[in-house]
N, C-alpha and C positions, 0 to 999 in steps of 0.2 A: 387096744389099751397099752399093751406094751410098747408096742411103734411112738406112740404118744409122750409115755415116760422115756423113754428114747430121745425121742426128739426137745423133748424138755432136758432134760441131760445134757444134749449136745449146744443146746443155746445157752445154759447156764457158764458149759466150759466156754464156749466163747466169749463170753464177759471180758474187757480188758481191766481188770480187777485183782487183788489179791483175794485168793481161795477167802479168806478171813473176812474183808469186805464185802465179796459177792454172797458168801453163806450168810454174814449179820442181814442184810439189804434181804436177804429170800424169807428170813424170819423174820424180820420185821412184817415183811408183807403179809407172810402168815399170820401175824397177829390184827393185822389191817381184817383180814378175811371173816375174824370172826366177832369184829365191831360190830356190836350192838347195834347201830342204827344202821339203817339200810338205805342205800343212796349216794352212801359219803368216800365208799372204800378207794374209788378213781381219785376223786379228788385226795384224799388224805396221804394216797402212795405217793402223788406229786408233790406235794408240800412234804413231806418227811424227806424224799428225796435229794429237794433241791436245800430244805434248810441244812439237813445232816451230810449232803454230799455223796449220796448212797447210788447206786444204782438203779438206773429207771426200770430197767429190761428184769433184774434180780427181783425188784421189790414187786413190781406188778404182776411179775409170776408168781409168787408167793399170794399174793393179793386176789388171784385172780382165780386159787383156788374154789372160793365159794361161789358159785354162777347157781344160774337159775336150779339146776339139777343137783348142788348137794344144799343146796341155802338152808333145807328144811331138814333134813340129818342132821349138817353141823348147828344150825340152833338149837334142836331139839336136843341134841348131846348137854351144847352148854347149860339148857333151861334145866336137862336134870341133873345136873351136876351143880348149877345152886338151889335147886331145893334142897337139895343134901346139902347146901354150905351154907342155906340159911334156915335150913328144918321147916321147909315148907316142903305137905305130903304133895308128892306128884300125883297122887290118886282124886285129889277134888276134879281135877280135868275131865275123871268121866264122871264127873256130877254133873255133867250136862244134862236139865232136861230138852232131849231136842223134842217134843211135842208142844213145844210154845212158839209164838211166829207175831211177828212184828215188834211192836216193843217191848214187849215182855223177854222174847229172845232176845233181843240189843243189851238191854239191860241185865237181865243173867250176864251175857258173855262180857259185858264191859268190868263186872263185880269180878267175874274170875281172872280178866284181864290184871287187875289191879293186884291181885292176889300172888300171880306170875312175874311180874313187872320187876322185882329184884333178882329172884332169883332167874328172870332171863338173863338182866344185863351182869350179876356177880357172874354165874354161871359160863356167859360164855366168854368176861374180860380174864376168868380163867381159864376157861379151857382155851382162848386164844396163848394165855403165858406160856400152859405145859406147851400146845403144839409147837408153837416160835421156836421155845427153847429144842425140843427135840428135831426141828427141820435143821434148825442152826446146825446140830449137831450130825445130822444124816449129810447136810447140803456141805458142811467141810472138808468130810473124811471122803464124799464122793470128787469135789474138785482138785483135791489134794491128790487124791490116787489121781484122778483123769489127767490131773495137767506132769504128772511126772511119768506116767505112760505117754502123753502127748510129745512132752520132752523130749523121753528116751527114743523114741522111735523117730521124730527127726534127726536125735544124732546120730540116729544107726542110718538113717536114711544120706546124712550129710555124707560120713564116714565112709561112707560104700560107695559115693559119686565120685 
């Protein structure tokens, strides 16, 4: 895991971008990540991309945060995080009767589907906001530092030749 973050780091500072550009372009992507509909997040990195002039490499790391293995953490964060912003209890979910089977279960689970449906998508177009804004924030002051260590040490390295 660490090697990973690591190496994410190291691709981020190679960006030929200002620290300012590549950290907006990484949050952005984080906020791509925890778009509500599922399918669209590739495509919508590219089109923010190319309209806004942002980085491919920046945004689609950001974007790229939610893969198969957190999809179901970070929705389930955002879904409860609008029932709280729109005062729906997250406890009806285990109102599941699961001893019903065929239609009866479809139609239950479509009833509670319906019930979840806002506060999935408020839930997690916010919690995509908070994350964006705090990547924005972690992804600047990390390429600010790296690129003025990257700096300094070529000119110690220039200096010394």
């Amino acid at each position: 895991m660490a090697h990973r973050l690591q190496r994410f780091g190291q691709l981020l500072l190679r960006v030929n971008d200002s620290p300012h550009r590549t950290a907006l372009a990484f949050g952005v992507g984080v906020f791509i990540a925890f778009f509500p509909v599922i399918g669209v997040h590739t495509a919508m990195a590219f089109a923010i991309a190319f309209f806004f002039r942002l980085n491919r490499v920046a945004l689609l790391l950001g974007a790229y945060i939610n893969n198969p293995w957190t999809l179901g953490p970070l929705f389930s964060l955002g879904t409860l995080i609008g029932c709280f912003l729109t005062g729906v209890s997250p406890n009806e979910i285990w109102s599941i009767d699961w001893s019903l089977a065929g239609h009866g279960f479809c139609s239950e689970m479509l009833d509670l589907a319906r019930q979840f449906i806002w506060p999935f998508i408020v839930g997690n177009l916010s919690a995509g906001l908070i994350a964006s804004l705090l990547s924005y924030g972690v992804a600047r002051r990390i390429l600010t530092r790296g690129r003025v260590s990257v700096v300094s040490s070529r000119a110690t390295a220039d200096s010394s030749s």
